[in-house]
PALO-47443 format. One line per 4 residues: number of its first residue (from 0); their letters; for each residue x, z, y of N, C-alpha, C, CB. Coordinates in steps of 0.2 Angstrom, whole numbers. Atoms other than C-alpha are relative to their C-alpha. Glycine has a CB too. Example, Ala and Ser with C-alpha at 12.3 -4.5 7.8 and 13.67 -1.06 7.14 Angstrom:
<guvos>
0	as	4:0:-6:62:39:-22:4:0:6:-5:6:0; -4:-1:-6:68:36:-5:-4:3:5:2:-7:2
</guvos>
This chain:
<guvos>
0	xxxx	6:-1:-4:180:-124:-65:-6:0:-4:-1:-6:5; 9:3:4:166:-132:-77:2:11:-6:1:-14:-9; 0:-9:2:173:-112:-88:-3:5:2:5:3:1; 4:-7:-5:168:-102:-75:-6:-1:3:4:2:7
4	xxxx	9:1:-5:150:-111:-69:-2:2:-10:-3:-14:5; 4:-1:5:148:-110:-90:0:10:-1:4:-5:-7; 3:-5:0:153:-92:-90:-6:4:6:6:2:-1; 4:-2:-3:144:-88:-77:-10:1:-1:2:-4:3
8	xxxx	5:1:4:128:-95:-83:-2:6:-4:1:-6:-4; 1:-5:6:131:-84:-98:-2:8:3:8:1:-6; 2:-7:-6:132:-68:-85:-9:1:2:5:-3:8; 6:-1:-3:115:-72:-77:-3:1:-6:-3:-7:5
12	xxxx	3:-1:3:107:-75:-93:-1:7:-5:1:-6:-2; -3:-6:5:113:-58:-102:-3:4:2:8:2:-1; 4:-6:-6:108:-49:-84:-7:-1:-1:1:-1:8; 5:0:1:92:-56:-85:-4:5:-6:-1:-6:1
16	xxxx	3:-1:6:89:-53:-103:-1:9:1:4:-3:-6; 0:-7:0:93:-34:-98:-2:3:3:4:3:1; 4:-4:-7:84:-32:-82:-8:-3:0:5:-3:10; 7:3:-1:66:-37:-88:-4:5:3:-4:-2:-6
20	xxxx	7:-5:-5:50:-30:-78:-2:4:-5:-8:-5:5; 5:-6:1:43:-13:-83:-5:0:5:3:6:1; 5:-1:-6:26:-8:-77:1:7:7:-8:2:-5; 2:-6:-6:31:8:-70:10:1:-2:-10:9:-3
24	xxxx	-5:-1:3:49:15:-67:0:5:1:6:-3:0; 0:-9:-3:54:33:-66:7:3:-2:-5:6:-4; -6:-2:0:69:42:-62:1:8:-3:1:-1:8; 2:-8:3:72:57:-73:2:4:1:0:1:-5
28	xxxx	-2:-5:-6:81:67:-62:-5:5:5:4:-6:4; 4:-2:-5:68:68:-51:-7:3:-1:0:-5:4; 7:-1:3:53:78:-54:-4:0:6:-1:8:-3; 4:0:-6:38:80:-43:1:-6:3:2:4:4
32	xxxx	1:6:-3:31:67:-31:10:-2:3:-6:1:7; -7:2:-3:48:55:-25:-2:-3:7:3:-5:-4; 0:3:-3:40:50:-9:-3:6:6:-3:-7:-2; 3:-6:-6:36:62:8:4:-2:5:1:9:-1
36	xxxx	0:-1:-7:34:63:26:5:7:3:-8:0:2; 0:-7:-5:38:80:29:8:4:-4:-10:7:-2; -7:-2:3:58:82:19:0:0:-8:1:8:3; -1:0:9:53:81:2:4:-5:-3:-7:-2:-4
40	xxxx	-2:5:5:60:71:-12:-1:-7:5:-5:1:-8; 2:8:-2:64:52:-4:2:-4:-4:1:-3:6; -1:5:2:65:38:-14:-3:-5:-1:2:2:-4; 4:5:-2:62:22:-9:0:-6:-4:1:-2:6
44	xxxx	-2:4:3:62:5:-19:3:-4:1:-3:-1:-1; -5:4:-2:70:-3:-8:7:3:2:-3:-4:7; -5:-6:-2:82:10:-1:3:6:-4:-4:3:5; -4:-6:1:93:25:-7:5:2:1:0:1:-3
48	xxxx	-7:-1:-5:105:35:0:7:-2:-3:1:8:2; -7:1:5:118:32:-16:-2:-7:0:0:3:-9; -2:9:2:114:10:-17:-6:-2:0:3:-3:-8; 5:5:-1:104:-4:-12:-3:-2:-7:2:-6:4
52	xxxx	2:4:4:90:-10:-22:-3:-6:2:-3:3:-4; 6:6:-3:78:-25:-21:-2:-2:-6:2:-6:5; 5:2:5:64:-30:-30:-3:-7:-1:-5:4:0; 2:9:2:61:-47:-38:-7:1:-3:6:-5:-6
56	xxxx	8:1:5:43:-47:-45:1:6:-2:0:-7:-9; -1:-6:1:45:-32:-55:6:4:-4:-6:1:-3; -9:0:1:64:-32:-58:3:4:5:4:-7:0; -3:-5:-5:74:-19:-51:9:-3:-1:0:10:-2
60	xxxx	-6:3:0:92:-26:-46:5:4:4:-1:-7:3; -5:-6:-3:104:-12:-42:7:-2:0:0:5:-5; -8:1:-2:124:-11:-37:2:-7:-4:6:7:-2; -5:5:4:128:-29:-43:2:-1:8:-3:-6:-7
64	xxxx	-1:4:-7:135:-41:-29:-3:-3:4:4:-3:1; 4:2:-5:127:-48:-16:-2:-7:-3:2:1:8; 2:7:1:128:-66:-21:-4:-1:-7:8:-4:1; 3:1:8:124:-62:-41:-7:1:2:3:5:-7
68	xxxx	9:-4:-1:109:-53:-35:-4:-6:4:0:10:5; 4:7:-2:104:-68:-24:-1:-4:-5:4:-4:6; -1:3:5:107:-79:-37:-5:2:-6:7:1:-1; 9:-2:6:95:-71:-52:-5:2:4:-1:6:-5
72	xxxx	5:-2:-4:85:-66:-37:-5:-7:-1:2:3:9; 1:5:0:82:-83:-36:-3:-4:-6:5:-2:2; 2:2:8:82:-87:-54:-6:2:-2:4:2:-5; 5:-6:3:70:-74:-58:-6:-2:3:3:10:2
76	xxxx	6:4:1:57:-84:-47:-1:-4:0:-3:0:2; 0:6:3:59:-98:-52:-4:-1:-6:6:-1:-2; 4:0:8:51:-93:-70:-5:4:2:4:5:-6; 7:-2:-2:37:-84:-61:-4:-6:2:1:5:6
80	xxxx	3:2:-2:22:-93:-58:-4:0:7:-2:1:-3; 2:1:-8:18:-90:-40:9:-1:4:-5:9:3; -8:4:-4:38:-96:-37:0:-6:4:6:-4:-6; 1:6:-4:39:-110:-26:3:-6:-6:5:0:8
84	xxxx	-3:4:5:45:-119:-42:6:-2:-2:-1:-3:1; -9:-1:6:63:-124:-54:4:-1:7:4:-7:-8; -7:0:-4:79:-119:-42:3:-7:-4:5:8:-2; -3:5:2:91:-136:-46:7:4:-1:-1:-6:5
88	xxxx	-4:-3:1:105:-128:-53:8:-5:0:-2:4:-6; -6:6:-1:120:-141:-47:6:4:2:-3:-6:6; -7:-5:-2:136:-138:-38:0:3:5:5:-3:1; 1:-4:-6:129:-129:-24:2:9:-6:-10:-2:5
92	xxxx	-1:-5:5:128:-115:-40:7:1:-1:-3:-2:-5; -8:2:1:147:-118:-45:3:3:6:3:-8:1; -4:-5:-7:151:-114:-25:-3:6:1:1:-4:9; 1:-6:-2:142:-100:-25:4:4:-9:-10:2:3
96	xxxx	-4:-4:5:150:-92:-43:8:0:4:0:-3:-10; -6:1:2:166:-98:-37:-1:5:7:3:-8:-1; -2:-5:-4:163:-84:-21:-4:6:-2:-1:-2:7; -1:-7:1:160:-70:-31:5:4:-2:-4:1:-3
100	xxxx	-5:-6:0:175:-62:-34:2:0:7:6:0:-5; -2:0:-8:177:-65:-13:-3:5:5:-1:-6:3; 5:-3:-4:163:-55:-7:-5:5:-3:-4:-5:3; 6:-4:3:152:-41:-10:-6:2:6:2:7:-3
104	xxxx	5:-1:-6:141:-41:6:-9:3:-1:1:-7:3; 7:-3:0:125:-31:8:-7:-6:-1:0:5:8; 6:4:0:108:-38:4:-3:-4:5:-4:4:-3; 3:2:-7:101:-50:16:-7:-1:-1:3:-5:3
108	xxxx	3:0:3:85:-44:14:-7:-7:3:-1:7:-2; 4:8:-5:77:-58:28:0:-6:-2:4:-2:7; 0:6:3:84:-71:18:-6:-1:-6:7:1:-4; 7:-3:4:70:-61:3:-6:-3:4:0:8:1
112	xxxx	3:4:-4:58:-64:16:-1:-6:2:1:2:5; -2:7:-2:62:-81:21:-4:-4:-6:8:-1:0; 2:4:7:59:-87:1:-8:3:1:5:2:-8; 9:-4:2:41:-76:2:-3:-4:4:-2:9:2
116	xxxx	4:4:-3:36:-84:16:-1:-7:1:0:1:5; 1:9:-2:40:-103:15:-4:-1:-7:9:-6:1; 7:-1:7:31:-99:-5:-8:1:3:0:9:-5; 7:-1:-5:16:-94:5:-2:-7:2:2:5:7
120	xxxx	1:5:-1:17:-108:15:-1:-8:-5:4:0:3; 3:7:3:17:-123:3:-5:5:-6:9:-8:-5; 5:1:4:7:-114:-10:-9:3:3:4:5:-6; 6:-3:-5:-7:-106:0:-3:-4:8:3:5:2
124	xxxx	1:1:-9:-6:-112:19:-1:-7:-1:8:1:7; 2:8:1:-4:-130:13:-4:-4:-5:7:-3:-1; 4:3:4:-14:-132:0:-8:2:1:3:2:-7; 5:-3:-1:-29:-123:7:0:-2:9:1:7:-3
128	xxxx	0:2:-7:-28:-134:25:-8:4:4:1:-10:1; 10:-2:-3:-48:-132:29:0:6:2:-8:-1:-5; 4:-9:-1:-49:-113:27:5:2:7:2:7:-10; -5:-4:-6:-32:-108:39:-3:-5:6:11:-2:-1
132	xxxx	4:0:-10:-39:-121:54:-7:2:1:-1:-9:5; 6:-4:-5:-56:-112:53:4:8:-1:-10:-1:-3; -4:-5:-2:-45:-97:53:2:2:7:5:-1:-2; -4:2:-7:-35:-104:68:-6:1:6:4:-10:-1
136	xxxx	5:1:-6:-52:-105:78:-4:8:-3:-5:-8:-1; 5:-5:0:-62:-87:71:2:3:-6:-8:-2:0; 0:-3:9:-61:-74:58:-9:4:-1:10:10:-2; 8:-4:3:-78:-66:51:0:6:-6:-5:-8:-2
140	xxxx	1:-3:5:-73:-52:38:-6:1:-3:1:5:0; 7:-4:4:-85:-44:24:4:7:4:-1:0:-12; -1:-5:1:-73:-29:24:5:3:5:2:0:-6; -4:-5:-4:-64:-16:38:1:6:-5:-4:3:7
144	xxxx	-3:-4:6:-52:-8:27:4:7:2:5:-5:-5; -6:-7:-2:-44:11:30:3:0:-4:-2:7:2; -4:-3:5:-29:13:20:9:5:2:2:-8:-5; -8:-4:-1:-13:24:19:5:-7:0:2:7:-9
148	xxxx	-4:5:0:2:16:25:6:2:-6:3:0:7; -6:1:5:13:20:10:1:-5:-4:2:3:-4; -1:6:1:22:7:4:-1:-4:-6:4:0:1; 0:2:8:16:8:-13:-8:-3:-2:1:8:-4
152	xxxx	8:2:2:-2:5:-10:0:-5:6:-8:7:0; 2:6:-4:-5:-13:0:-4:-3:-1:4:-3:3; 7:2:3:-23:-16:-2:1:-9:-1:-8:2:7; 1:7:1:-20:-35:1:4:-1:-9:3:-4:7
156	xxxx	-4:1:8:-8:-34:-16:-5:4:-7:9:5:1; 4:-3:5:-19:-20:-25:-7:-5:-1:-3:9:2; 8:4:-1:-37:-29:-21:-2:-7:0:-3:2:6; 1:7:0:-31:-48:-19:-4:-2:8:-4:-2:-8
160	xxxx	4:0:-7:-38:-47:0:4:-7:1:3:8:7; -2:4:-2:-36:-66:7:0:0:8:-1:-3:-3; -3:1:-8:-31:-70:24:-7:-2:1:7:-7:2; 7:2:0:-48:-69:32:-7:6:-2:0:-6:-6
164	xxxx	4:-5:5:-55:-57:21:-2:9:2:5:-1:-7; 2:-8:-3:-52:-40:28:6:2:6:1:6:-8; -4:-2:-6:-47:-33:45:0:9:-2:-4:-3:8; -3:-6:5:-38:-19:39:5:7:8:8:-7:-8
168	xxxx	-6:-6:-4:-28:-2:49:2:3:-6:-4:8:6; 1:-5:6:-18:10:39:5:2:4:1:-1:-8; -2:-6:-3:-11:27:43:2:6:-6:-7:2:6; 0:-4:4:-4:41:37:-7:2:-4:4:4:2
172	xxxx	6:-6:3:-16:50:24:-6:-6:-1:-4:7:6; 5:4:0:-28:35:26:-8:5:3:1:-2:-9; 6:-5:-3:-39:47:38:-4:-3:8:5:9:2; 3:1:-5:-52:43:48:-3:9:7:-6:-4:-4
176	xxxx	2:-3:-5:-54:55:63:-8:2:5:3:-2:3; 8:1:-1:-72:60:68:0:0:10:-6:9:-4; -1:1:-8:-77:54:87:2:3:4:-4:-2:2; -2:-6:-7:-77:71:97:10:2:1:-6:10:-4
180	xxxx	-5:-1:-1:-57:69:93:2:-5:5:3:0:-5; -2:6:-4:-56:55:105:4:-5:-5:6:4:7; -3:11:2:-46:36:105:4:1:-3:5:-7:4; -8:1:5:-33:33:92:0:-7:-2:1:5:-8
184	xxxx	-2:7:1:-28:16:85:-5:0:-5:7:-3:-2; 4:2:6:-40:20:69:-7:-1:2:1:5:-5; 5:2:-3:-56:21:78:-1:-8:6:0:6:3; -1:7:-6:-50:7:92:-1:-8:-6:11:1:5
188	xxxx	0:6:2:-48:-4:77:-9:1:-4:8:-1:-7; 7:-1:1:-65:3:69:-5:-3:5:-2:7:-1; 5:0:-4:-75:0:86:1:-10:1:3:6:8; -1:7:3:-67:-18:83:-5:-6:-3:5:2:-4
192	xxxx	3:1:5:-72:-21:68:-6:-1:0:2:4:-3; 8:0:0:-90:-16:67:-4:-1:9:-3:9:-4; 2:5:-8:-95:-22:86:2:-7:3:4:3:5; -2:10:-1:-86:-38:87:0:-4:-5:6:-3:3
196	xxxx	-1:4:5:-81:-44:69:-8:0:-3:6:3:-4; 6:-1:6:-96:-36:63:0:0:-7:-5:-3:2; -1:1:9:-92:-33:46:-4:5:-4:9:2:-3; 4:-3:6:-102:-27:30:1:6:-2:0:-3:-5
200	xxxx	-4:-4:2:-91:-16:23:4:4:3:2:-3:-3; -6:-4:-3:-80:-1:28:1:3:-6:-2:6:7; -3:-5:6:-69:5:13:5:3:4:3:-4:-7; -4:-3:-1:-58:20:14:5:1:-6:-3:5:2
204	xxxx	-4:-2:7:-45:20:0:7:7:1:4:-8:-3; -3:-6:0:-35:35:-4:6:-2:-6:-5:6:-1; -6:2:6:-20:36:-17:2:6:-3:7:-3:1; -6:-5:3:-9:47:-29:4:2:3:3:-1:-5
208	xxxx	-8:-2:-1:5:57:-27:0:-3:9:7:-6:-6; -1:0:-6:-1:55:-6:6:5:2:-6:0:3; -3:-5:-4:14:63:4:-2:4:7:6:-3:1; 4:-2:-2:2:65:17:-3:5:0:-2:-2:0
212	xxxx	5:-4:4:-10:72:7:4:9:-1:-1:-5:-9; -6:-4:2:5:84:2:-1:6:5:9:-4:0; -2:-4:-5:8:90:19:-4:4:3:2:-4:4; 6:-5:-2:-8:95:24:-2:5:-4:-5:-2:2
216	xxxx	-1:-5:3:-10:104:10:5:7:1:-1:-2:-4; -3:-4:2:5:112:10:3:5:8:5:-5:-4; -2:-3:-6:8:116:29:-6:7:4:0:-7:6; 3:-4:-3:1:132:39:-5:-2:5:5:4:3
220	xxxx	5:1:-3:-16:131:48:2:0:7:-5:3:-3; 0:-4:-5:-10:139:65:8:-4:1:-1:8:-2; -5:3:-3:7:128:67:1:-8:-2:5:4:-2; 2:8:0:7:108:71:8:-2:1:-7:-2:7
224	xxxx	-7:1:-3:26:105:73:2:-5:-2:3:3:0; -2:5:2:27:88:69:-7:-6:3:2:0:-8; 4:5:-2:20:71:74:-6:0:-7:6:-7:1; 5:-1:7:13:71:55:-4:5:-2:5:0:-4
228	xxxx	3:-7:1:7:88:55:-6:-2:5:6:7:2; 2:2:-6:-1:83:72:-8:-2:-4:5:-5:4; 5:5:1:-9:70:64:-6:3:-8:6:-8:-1; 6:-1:8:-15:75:45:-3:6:1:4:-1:-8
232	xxxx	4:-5:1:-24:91:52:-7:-4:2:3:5:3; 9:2:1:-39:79:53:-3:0:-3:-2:-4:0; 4:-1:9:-41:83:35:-1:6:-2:3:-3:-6; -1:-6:2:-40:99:40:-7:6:-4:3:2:7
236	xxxx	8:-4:3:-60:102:32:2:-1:-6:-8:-4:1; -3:2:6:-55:94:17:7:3:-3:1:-7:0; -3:-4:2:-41:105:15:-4:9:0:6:-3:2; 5:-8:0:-52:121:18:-6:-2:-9:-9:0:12
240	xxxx	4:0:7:-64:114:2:3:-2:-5:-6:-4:-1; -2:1:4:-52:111:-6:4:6:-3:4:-5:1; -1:-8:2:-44:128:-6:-5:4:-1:3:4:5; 4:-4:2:-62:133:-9:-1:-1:-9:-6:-1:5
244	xxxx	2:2:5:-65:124:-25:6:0:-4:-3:-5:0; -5:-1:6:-48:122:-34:6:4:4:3:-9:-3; -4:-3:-3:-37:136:-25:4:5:-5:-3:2:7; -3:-2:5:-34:142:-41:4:-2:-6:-3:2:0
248	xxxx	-7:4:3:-23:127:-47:6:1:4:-1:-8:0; -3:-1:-4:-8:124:-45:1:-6:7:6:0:-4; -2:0:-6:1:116:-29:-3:-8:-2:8:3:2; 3:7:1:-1:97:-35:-7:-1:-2:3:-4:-5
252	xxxx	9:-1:3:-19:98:-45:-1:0:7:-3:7:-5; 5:-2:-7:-24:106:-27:0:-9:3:7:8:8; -3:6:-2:-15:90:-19:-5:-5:-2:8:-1:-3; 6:5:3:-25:77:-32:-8:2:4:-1:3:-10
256	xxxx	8:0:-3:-42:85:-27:1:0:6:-5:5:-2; -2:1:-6:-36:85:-11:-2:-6:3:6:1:1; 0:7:-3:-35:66:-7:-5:-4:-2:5:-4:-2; 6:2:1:-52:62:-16:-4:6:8:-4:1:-9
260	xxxx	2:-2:-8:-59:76:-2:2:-3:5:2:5:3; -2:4:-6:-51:68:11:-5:-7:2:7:-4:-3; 5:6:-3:-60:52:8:-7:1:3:-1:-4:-6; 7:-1:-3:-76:57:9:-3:5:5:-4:-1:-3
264	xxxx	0:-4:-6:-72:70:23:2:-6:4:5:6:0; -1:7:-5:-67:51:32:-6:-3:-2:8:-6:-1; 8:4:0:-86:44:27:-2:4:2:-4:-2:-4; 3:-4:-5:-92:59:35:1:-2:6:1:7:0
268	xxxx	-2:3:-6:-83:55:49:-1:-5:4:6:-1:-1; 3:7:-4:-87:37:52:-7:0:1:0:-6:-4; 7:-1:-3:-105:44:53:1:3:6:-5:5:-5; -1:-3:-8:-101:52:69:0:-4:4:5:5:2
272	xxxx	0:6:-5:-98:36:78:-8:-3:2:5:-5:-3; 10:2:-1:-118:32:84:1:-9:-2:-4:1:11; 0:8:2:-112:11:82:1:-3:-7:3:-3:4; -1:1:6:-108:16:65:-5:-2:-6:4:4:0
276	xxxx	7:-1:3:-123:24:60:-5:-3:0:-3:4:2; 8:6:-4:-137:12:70:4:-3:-6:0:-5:11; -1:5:4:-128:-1:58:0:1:-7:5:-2:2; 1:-4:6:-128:9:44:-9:3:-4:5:8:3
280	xxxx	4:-1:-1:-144:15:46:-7:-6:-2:2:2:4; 3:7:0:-153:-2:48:2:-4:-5:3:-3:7; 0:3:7:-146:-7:31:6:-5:3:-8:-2:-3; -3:5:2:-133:-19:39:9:0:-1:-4:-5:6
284	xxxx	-5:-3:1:-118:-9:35:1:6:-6:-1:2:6; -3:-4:6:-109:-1:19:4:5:4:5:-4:-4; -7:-4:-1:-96:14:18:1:1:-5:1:6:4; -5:-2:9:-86:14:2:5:5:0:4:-7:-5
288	xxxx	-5:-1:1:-73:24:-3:4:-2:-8:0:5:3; -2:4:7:-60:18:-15:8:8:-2:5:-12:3; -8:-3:3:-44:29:-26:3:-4:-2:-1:5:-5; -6:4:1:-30:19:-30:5:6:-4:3:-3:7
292	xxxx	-6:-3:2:-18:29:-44:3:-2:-3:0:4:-3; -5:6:1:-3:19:-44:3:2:-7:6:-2:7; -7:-4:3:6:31:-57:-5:-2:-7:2:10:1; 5:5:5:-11:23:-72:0:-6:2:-8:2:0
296	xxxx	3:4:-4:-15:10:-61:-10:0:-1:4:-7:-3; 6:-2:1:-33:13:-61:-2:2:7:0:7:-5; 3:-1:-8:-46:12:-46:-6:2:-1:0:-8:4; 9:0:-2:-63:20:-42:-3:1:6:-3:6:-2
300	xxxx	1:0:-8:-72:16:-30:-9:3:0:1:-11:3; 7:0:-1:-90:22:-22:-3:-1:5:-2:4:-2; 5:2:-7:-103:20:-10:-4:7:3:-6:-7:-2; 2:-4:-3:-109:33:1:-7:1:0:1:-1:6
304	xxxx	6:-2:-1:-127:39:0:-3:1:6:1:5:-3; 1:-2:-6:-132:38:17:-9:6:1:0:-8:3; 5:-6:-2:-150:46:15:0:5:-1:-5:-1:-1; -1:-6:2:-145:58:7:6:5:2:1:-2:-8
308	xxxx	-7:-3:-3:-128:64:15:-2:2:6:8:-6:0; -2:-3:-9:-126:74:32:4:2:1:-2:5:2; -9:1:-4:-113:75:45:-4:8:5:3:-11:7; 4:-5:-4:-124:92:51:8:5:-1:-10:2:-3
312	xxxx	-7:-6:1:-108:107:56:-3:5:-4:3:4:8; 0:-6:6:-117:119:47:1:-2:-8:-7:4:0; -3:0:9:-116:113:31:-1:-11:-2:-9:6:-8; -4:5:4:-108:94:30:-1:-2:-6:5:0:0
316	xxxx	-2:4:7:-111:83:13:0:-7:0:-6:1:-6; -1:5:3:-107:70:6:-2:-3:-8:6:0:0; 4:0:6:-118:63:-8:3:-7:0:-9:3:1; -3:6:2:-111:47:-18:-6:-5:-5:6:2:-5
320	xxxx	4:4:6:-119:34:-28:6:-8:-3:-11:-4:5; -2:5:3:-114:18:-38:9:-1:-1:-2:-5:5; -7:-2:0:-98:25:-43:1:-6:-8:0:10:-1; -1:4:4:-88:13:-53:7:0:-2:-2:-6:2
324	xxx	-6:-4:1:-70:16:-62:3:-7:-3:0:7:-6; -3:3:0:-59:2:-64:8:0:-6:1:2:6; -8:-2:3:-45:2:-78:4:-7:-3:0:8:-7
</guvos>
């Protein structure tokens, strides 16, 4: 018994030593973006169609067995600093080596969950009592945050957003819709926001390698044949100035300038709402937008120009100021 808890040990420690965090990983197989809505390339970090992965901190833990991979999953935060602190490696350890040659059962990734949130709990929820019961009774943001739902950019992880801090939507493309389109959830949460939270701030952030971004670029103006398609022809200006100005790159470059247009084709936008403006106007209201390129890590963010920008149809601008780059 005490053989197999020592070899064992030796196992974890050998894996670990082999599976340390990288900032970025890439599959070299795969060219072009790995992530789309519309049939492209998928490849997820959690998911693939060949083998489960999961991600511990920044460790990728591929086809081993379910119990080993629990097991350094475990270990692996333990030596992190936001871990809930040292695992007790006793004989509960022993019965679990002693059921890995019994089982190889799929990842239970709730169990994952489970450890994230009771960490949460004693290091955050419980050590910070005062702030969660005025929580419990009111939130008051600075910041109404639009962001793309991929799963690669989650402002509260990129930006350090605390509970409190920002009432947030995100959607494909990270696109705001201008009012004469009618209700959607992204406005419904906007009319929210700046009417009852009343918040300072509206950032729009945008990303690299958007699959979004992709789609509308890459789909026919005259056919909508998808929920997604539906949806990201709201950027359908921002892809017209974009085929005016770079229509003579190629297909991605277009794509890149693409998803800075975007943004501030969605701060034109939020000027079209009149309770946006009045507030805007009156000085008691921001509109930023932000870029997020996860593939540098690198952020720029700026602030709208309001006296200087128009939302007029004949000729729309978007004028910037206090632009600030992030690396």
């Amino acid at each position: 018994m005490h053989s197999r808890i020592r070899s064992g040990i030796r196992w974890i420690g050998s894996t670990m030593a082999a599976l340390r965090p990288s900032s970025v990983s890439f599959d070299s197989s795969v060219s072009g973006p790995t992530n789309s809505f519309m049939g492209l390339l998928h490849k997820s970090p959690i998911f693939d169609s060949r083998k489960k992965l999961v991600r511990v901190g920044e460790t990728h833990l591929g086809s081993l067995p379910s119990v080993k991979r629990n097991l350094v999953s475990r270990l692996e935060a333990s030596s992190d600093s936001l871990g809930c602190g040292q695992h007790l490696m006793s004989n509960k350890m022993g019965n679990e080596m002693e059921s890995l040659d019994k089982t190889d059962q799929g990842l239970d990734f709730f169990e994952e969950l489970k450890h994230r949130f009771l960490c949460f709990k004693k290091q955050k929820y419980l050590e910070e009592p005062e702030h969660f019961q005025a929580l419990a009774k009111a939130q008051s943001p600075k910041f109404m945050v639009i962001a793309c739902a991929d799963s690669r950019v989650c402002p509260s992880n990129i930006l350090g957003f605390q509970p409190g801090e920002a009432f947030m939507i995100r959607n494909v493309a990270n696109l705001v819709p201008p009012v004469e389109n009618g209700p959607s959830e992204t406005n419904a949460a906007l009319e929210f926001a700046v009417n009852t939270l009343e918040v300072e701030n509206i950032l729009v952030i945008g990303h690299s390698s958007c699959a979004g971004i992709e789609t509308l670029v890459r789909m026919r103006d005259d056919v909508n044949s998808s929920f997604v398609e539906n949806w990201v022809a709201n950027g359908k200006v921002a892809k017209l100035r974009t085929k005016a100005a770079a229509g003579h790159l190629g297909f991605y470059q277009q794509c890149k300038y693409c998803e800075k247009e975007s943004i501030n084709h969605s701060l034109l936008n939020l000027l079209t709402y009149p309770w946006i403006e009045d507030r805007e106007r009156k000085g008691l209201l921001s509109i930023h937008g932000g870029y997020y390129d996860f593939l540098n890590c690198t952020f720029e963010k700026w602030t709208i120009d309001f006296k200087r920008s128009s939302i007029e149809k004949e000729g729309p601008k978007c004028l910037v100021k206090n632009r600030a780059f992030w690396c």
